[in-house]
C-alpha positions as CSV (number, residue, x, y, z in Angstrom):
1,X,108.5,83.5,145.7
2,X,110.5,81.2,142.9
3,X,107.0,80.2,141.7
4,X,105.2,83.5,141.4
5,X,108.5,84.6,139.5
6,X,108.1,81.4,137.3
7,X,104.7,81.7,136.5
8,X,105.4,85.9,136.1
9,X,107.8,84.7,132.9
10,X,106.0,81.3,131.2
11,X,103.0,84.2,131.0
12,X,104.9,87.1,129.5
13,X,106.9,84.5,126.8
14,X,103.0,83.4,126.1
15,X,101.8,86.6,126.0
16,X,104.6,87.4,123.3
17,X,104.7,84.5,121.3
18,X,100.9,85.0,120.9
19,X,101.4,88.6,119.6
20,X,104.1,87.7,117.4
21,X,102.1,85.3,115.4
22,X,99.2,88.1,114.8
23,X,102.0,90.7,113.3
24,X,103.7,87.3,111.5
25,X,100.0,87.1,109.5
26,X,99.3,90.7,109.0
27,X,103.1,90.6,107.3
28,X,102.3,87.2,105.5
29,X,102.3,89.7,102.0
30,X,98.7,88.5,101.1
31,X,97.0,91.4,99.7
32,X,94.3,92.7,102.2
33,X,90.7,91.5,100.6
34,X,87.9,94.4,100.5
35,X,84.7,93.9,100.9
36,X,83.1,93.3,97.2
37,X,82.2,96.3,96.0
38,X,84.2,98.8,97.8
39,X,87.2,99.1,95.1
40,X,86.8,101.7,93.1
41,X,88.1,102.4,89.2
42,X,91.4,104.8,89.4
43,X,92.0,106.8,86.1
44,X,95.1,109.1,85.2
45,X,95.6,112.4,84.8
46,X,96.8,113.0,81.4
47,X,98.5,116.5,82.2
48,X,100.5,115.3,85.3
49,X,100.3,111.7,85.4
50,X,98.2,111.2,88.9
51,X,95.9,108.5,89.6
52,X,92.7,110.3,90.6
53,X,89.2,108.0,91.9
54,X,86.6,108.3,89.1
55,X,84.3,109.6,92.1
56,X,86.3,112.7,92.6
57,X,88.1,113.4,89.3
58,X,87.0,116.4,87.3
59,X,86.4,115.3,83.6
60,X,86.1,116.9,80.1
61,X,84.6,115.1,77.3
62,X,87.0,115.8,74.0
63,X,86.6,114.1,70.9
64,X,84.2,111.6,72.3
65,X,86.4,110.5,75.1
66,X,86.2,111.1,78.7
67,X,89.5,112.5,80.0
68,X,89.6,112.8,83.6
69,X,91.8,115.4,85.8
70,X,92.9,115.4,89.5
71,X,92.7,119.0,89.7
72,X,90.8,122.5,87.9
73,X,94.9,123.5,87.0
74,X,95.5,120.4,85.5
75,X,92.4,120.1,83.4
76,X,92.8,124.4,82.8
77,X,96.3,123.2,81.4
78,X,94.7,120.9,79.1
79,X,92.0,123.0,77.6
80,X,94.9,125.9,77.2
81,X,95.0,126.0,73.5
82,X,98.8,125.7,72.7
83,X,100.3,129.3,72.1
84,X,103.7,130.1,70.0
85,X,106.6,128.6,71.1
């Protein structure tokens, strides 16, 4: 009975020490690596400051420069021409 109950705990403290050392190396604070290709430009919004993916930003071309928005209200804002204060 003693033996089972040995063997029962030398397996879990394995069993343990081996998961341990996996969440050790996912914490090591490398930075993950992507696949090449897979990282994708990030612009701002000029009107609220969010990062937005080139891929799904809504843009307006003013004065021969791209600006790109994260949302219709933000790049509506933008276009508004600026009333009386």
């Amino acid at each position: 009975m003693w033996r089972w109950i040995f063997f029962f705990v030398v397996i879990t403290l394995i069993a343990r020490w081996l998961f341990r050392s996996d969440k050790k190396k996912m914490r090591s604070g490398r930075p993950y690596k992507r696949p090449p290709g897979s990282v994708e430009e990030m612009k701002k919004d000029p009107v609220c400051g969010t990062y937005v993916p080139v891929s799904q930003a809504l843009t307006v071309n003013a004065d021969g420069q791209i600006h790109y928005f994260c949302s219709a209200a933000c790049r509506d804002r933008y276009l508004r021409p600026a009333g009386p204060k």
